[in-house]
ROMARNU-26536 format. One line per 3 residues: number of its first residue (from 1); their letters; for each residue x, y, z of C-alpha. Coordinates in Angstrom, 3 decimals. Layout:
BEGIN
NUM	A	X Y Z | ...
//
This chain:
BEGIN
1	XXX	0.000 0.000 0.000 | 1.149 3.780 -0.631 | 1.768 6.105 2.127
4	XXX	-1.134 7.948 3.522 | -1.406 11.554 3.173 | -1.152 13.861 6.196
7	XXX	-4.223 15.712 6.405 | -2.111 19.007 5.706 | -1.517 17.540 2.291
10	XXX	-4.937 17.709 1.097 | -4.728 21.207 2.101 | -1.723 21.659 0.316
13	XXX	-3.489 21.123 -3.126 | -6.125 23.749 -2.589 | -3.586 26.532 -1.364
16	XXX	-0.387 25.556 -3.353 | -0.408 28.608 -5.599 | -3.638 31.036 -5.161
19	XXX	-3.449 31.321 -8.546 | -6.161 30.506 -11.582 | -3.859 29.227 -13.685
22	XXX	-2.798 26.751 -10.325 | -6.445 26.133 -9.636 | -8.200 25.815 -12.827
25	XXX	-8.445 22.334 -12.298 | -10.651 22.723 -9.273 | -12.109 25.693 -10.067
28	XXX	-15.299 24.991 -9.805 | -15.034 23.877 -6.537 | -13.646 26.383 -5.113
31	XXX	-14.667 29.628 -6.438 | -16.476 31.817 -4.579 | -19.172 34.596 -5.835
34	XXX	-18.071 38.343 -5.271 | -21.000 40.629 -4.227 | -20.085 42.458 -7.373
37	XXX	-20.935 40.099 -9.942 | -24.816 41.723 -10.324 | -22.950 45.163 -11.111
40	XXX	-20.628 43.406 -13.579 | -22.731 40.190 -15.711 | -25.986 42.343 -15.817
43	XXX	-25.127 44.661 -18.980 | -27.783 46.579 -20.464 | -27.581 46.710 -24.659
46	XXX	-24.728 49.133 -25.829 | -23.239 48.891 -22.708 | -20.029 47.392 -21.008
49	XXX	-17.769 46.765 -17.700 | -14.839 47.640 -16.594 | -13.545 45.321 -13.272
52	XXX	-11.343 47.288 -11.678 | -9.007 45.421 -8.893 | -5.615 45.049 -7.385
55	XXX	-3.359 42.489 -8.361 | -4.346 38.893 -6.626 | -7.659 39.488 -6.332
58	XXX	-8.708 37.239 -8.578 | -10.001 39.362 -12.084 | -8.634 36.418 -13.926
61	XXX	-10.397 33.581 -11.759 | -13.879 35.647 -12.066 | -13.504 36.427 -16.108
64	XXX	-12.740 32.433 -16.870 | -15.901 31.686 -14.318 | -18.348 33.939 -16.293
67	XXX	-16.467 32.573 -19.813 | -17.484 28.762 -18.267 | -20.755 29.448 -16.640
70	XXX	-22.442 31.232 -19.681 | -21.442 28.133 -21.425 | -23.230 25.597 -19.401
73	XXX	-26.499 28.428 -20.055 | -25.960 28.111 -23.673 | -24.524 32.359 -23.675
76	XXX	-21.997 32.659 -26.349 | -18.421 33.593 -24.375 | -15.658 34.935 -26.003
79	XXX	-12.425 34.916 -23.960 | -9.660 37.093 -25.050 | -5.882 38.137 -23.634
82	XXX	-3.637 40.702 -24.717 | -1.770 38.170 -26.465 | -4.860 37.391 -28.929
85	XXX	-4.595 41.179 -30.057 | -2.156 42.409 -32.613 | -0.328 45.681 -31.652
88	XXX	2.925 44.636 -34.273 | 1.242 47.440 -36.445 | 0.671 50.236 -33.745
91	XXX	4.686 51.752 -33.601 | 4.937 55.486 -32.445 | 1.567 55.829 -33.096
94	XXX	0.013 58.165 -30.030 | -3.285 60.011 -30.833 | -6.275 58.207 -30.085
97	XXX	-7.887 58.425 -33.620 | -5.327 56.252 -34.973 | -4.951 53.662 -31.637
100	XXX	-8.698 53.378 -31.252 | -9.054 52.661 -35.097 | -6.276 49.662 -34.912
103	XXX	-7.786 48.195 -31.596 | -10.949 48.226 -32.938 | -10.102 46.371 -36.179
106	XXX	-7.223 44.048 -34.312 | -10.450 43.822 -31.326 | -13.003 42.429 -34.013
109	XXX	-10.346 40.589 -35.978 | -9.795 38.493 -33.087 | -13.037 37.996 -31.728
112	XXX	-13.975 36.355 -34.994 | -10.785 34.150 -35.185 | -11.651 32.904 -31.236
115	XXX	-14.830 31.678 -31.970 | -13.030 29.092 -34.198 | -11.397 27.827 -31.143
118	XXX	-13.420 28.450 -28.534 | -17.319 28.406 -30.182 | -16.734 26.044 -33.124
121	XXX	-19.878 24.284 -31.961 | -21.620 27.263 -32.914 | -20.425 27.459 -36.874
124	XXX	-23.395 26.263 -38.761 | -24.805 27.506 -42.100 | -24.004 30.857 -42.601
127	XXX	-22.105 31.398 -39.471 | -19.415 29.167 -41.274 | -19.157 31.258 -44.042
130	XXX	-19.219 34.622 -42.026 | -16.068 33.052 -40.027 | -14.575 32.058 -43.228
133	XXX	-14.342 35.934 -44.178 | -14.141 37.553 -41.162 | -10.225 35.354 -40.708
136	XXX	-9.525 35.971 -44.624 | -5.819 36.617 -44.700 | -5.713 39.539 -47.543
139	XXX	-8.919 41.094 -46.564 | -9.294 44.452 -46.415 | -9.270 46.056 -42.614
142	XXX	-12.563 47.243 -43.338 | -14.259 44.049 -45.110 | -12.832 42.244 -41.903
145	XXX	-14.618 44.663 -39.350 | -17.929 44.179 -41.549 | -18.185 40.721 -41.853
148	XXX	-16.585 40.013 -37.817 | -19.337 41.923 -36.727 | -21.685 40.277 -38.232
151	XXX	-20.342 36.895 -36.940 | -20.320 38.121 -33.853 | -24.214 38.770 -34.465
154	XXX	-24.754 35.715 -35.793 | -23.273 33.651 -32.727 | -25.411 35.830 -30.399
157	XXX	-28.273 34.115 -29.491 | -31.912 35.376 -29.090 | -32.503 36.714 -24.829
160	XXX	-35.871 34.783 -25.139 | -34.454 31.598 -25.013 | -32.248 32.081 -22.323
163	XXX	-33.435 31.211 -18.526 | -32.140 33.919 -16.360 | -32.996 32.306 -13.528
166	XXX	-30.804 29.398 -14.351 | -28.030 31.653 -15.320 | -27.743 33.346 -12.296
169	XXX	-27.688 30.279 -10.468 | -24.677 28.930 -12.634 | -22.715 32.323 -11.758
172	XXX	-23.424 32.517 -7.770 | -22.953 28.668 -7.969 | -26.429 28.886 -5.384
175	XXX	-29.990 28.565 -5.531 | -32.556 31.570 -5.960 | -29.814 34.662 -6.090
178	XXX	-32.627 37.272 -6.494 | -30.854 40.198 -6.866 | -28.548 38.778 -9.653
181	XXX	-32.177 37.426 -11.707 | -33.783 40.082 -11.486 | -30.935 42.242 -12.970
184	XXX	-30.387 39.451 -15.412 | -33.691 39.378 -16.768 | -34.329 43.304 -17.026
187	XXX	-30.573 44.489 -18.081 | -28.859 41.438 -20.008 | -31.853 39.590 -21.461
190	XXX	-33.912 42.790 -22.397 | -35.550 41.860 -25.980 | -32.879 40.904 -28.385
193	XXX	-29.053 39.127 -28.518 | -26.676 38.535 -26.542 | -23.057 37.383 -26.120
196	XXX	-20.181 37.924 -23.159 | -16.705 39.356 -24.266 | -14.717 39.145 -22.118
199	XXX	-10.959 40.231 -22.009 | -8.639 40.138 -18.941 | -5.074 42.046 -18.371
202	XXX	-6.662 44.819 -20.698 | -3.304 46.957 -19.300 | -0.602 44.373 -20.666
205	XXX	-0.999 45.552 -24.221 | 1.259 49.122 -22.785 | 3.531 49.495 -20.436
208	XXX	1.467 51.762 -17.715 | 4.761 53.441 -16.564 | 5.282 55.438 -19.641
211	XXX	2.908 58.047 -20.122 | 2.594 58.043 -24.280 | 1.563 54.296 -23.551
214	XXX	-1.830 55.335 -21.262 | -3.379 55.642 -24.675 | -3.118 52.616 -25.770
217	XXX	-5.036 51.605 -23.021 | -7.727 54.100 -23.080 | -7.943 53.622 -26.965
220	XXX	-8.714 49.790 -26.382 | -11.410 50.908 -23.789 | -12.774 53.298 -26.556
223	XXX	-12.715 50.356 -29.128 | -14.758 48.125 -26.743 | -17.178 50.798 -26.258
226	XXX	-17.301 51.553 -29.715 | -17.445 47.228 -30.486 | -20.841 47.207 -27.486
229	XXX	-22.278 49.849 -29.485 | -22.121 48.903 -33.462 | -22.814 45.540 -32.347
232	XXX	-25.463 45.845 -29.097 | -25.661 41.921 -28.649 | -21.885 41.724 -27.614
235	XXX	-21.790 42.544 -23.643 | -17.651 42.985 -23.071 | -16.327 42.621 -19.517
238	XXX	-12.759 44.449 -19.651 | -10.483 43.610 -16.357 | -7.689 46.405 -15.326
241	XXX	-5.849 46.721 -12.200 | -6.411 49.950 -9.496 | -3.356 51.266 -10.618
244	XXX	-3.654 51.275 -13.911 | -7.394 53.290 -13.933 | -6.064 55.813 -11.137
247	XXX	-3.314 56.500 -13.408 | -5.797 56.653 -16.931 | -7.800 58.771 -14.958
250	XXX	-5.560 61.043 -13.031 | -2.826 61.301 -15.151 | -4.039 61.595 -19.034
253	XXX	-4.768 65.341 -18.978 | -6.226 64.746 -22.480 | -8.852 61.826 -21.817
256	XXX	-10.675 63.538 -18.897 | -13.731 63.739 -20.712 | -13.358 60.127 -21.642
259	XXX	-13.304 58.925 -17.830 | -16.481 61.214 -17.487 | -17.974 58.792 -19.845
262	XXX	-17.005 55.623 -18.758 | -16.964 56.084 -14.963 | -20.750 54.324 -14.829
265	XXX	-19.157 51.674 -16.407 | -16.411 50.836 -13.671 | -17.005 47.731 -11.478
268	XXX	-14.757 48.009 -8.511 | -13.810 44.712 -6.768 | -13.178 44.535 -2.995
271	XXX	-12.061 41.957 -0.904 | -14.045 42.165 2.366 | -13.139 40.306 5.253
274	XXX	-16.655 38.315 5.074 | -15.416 37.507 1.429 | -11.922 36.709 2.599
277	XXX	-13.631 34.181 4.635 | -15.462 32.428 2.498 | -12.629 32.631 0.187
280	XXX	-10.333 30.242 3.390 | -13.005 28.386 4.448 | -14.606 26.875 0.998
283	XXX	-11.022 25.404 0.888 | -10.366 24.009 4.004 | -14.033 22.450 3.284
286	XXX	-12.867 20.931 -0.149 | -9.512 19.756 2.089 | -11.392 18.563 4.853
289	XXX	-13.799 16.393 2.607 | -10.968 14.997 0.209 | -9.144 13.718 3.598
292	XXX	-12.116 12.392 4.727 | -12.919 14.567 7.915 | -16.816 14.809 9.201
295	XXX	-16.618 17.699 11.287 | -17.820 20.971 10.294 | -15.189 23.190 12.547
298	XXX	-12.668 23.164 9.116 | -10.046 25.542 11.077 | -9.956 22.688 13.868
301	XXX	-8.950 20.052 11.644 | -5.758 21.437 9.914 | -5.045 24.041 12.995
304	XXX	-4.231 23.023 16.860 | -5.952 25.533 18.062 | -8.744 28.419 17.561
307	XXX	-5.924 31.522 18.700 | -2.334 31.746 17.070 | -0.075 34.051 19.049
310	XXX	0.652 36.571 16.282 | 4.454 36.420 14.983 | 6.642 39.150 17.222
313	XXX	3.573 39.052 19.979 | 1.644 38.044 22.742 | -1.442 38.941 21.715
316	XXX	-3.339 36.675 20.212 | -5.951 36.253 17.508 | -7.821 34.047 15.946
319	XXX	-6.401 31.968 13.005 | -9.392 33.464 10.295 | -8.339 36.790 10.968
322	XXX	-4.956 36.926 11.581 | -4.702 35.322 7.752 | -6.997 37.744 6.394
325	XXX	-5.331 40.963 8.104 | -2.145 39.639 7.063 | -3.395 39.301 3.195
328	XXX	-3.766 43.022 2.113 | -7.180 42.328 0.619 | -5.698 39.970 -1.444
331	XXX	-7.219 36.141 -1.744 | -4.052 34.929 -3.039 | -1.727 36.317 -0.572
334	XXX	-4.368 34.313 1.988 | -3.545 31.224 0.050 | -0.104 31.776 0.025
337	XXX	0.514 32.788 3.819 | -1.235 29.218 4.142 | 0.633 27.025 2.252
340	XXX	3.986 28.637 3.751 | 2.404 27.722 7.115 | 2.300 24.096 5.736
343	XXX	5.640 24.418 4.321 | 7.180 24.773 8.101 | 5.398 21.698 8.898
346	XXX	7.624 18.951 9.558 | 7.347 15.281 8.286 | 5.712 14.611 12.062
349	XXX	3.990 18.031 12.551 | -0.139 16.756 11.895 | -1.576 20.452 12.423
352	XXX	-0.255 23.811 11.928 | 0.926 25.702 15.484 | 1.757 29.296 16.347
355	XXX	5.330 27.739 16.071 | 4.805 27.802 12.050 | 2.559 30.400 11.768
358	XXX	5.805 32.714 12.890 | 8.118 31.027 10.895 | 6.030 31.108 7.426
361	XXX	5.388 34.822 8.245 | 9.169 35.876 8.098 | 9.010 33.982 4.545
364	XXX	5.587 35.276 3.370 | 6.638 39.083 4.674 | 9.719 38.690 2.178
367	XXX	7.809 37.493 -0.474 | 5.404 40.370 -0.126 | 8.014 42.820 -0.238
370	XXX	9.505 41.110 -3.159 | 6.216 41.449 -4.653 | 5.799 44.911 -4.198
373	XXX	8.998 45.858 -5.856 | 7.703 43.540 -8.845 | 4.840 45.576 -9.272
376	XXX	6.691 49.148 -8.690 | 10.173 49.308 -9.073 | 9.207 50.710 -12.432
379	XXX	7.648 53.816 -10.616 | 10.724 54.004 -7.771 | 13.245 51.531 -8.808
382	XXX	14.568 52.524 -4.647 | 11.459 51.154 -3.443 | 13.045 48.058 -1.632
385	XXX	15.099 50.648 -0.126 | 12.268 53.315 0.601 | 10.479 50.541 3.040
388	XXX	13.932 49.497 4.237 | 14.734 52.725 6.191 | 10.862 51.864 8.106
391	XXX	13.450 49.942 10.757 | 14.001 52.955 11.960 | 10.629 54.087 13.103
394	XXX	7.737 52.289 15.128 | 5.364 50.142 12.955 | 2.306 53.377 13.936
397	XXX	3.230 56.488 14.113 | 1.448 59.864 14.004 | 2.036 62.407 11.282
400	XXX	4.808 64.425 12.104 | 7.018 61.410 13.118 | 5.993 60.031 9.339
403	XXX	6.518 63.130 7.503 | 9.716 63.738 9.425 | 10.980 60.412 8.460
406	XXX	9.795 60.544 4.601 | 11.708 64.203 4.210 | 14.850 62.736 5.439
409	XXX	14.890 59.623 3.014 | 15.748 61.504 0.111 | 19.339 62.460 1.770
412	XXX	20.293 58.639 2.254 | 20.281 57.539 -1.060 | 18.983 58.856 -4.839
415	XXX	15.373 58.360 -5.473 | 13.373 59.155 -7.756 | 9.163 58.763 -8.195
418	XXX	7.709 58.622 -11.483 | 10.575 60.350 -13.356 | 11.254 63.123 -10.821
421	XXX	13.736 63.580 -8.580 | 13.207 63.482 -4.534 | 15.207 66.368 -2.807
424	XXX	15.632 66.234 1.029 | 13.766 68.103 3.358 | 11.168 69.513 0.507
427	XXX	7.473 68.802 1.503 | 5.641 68.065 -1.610 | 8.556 65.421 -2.210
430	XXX	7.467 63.627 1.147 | 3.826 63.684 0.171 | 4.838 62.402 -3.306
433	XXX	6.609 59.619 -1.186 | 3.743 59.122 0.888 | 1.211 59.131 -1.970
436	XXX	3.749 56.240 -3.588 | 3.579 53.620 -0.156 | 0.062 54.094 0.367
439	XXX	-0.039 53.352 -3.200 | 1.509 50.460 -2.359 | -0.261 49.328 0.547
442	XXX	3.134 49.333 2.439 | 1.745 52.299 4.592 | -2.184 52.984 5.418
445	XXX	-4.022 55.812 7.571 | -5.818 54.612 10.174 | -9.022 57.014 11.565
448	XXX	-11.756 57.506 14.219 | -15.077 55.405 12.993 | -17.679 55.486 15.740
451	XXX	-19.447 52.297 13.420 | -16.361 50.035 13.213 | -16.107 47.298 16.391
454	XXX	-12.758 48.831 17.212 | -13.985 52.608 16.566 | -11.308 53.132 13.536
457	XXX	-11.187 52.008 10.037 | -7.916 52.317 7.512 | -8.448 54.276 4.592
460	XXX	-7.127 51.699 1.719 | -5.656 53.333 -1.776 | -9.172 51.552 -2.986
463	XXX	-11.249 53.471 -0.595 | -9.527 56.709 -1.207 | -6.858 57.348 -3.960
466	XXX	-6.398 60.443 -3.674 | -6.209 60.748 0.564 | -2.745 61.708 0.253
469	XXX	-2.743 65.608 -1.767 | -1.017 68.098 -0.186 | -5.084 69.837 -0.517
472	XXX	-6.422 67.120 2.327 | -3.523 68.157 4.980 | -5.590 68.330 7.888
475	XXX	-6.832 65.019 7.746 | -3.880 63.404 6.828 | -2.226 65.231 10.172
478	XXX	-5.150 63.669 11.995 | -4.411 60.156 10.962 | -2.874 57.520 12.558
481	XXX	0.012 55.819 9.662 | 0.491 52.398 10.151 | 2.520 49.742 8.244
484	XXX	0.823 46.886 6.796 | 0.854 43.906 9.152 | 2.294 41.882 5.899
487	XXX	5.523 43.740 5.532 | 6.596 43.552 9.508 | 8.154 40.371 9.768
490	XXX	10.047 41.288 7.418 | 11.048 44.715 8.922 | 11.961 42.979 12.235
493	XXX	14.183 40.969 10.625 | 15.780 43.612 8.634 | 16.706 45.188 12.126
496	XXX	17.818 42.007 13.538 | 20.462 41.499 10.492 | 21.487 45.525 11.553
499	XXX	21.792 45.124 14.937 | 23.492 41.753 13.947 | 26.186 43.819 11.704
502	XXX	26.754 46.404 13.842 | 27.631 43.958 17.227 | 30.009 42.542 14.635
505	XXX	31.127 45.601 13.655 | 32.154 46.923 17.466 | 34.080 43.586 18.384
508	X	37.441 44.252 18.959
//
């Protein structure tokens, strides 16, 4: 007989990479329904959605769940990537005329050639045809925008025969979701066609970072509109990260009037803790089942104990929240912070301890940094360095202790924020700074709320982008600054190795 699995290793499967691509093969299992999804699948006709999310939070996981639900309800998908659209042609092209022209050719062009692949079972009679000369090599640009739209009619099918009812259940993956049917039935099945497009990592087809390239972005979000529009049976669902739409929206001087128009259109996804939750325990239920466990307490049968004594602490917290404080609102750093926990496990250890939990922290907090310099090192490329010099100040401090701090990092080493230059002791520089980490997530304000359980709330870039302007002074003053729980394990042992180098240092 084989060796029988430790109970941690049918956790291990479910938590191994957080990703979609890692968990596509369970899926369906696992995946849980955000509150947002009315907002985002109900789209009238002529209309479209923008999901708008930080990294992790699963944009990807949610567009290939609508692409396979609307399936199994007979809804024509289409799912497209950045990689499916031709930008070979675009070069130093800037103005939006001539983008939005090319991505709405190169967006139609390859709608067409995906329903080869991923609708064939739809090509009868004259569909066939239509597809034949909507992927004509030769073809004129504007012959192959005529005849892909009218493919893209053709596979539509007719709202009457759709059950909303059913379809909503297939997308909440639960029975009678009446808020999602009744926007079904009134908004996406009003009298006529219909057909999903969706397309996910809209911002990979630029590079955010350079200015001229925010264009090419909003010229592929003025092609889809322009797509929903000449063709009112294709619904698109376009996915962008936070980032990217504060910077479309704050940054291209020229397209102001543009993010007037498609503001309504912006879905913004939010981790709550409730969600977070659900997120943890739908796996440890799918664990717990697989390793054949009959109780219902899934925490108690991978964890010793209902409190973990926080890493670099006494206090202690349950396990459910002291993973989902330590994830930054982000399902797959939950996932992650997990399977590290499982990681420490030795060959003997059956259930994951406090022991673990500190010693997976000091590995997650490095990987979190290291992920954070991933995603901005192209905006500060001293970033690592930036949340480095945070050894030298408490983990929550009050304003003037921040600002104090931020004005003096400048004189340690060269840094520069978006192109500019940081100069030492200059105030808008250290709100620049501070606009940058809460950016980040590295650094959050934390104020009175009278309707929280612990009477404050942190203001998240998500809640607030623009909290930090020098305009908003007072209340910034008033705040408490805090760094993010996820990033001080890794600060305490960045002092340790200091204090480490400097007792070296002093021995005779």
């Amino acid at each position: 007989m084989g060796k029988q699995m430790r109970d941690l290793e049918y956790l291990l499967r479910y938590v191994r990479t957080g990703t979609t691509e890692g968990d596509r093969t369970f899926l369906s299992k696992v995946f849980i329904s955000p509150d947002e999804l009315t907002k985002l699948t109900a789209i009238e006709q002529g209309g479209m959605r923008i999901l708008v999310a930080n990294k992790g939070m699963g944009k990807t996981a949610i567009a290939e769940w609508i692409n396979d639900r609307s399936g199994k309800r007979s809804v024509p998908c289409i799912l497209l990537r950045p990689d499916d659209l031709d930008t070979s042609e675009l070069g130093d092209a800037h103005d939006i005329g001539t983008l939005k022209r090319h991505f709405f050719t190169t967006l139609v062009t390859a709608a067409a050639a995906a329903i080869g692949s991923q609708l064939s079972g739809l090509l009868v009679g004259d569909a066939t045809t239509l597809h034949t000369a909507a992927r004509r090599e030769g073809m004129a640009a504007a012959d192959r925008v005529q005849k892909g739209l009218a493919l893209l009619s053709a596979i539509s099918v007719a709202t009457g025969g759709i059950n909303g009812k059913k379809l909503a259940e297939e997308l909440t993956g639960t029975p009678h979701p009446n808020d999602l049917i009744r926007a079904i039935n009134s908004e996406l099945l009003a009298p006529g066609k219909v057909m999903f497009l969706l397309i996910d990592d809209t911002d990979q087809v630029a590079s955010p970072t350079e200015p001229s390239h925010l264009n090419r972005i909003w010229a592929l979000l003025l092609a889809v509109r322009k797509l929903a529009t000449d063709c009112t049976s294709v619904r698109p669902i376009v996915t962008l990260r936070t980032e990217v739409w504060v910077r479309l929206i704050s940054e291209s001087a020229g397209q102001r009037d543009q993010a007037d128009h498609l503001r309504g259109s912006v879905v913004r996804l939010r981790a709550t803790d409730d969600m977070m939750g659900k997120i943890i325990r739908r796996r440890l239920e799918i664990a717990s089942k697989d390793a054949g466990k009959t109780t219902n307490d899934y925490y108690a049968n991978f964890f010793d104990s209902k409190l973990v004594t926080l890493p670099g602490s006494v206090e202690e917290r349950r396990w459910d929240s002291f993973i989902i404080k330590s994830s930054r609102e982000r399902p797959r750093d939950a996932l992650q912070l997990i399977r590290n926990m499982i990681d420490q496990c030795g060959p003997r250890v059956e259930k994951i301890t406090s022991v673990e939990a500190e010693k997976a922290m000091d590995i997650y907090s490095k990987e979190r940094v290291d992920d954070l310099v991933n995603e901005f090192s192209a905006d500060c490329l001293s970033i690592r360095e930036v949340t480095r010099t945070f050894t030298d100040i408490n983990f929550e401090a009050d304003f003037e202790i921040l600002r104090k701090h931020l004005k003096s990092i400048p004189s340690r080493f060269s840094l520069t924020i978006r192109g500019k230059l940081m100069k030492p002791d200059n105030e808008d520089d250290a709100v620049s700074l501070l606009s940058l980490l809460h950016e980040t997530g590295f650094l959050n304000p934390r104020v009175p709320d009278t309707t929280a359980t612990r009477q404050f709330a942190h203001i998240l870039f998500a809640d607030d982008p623009h909290f930090v302007k020098m305009s908003n002074w007072n209340n910034m003053q008033a705040a408490r600054w805090e760094v993010h729980p996820a990033f001080r394990s890794w600060l305490i042992s960045e002092q340790k190795s200091s204090l480490t180098r400097t007792l070296i240092g002093r021995k005779p």
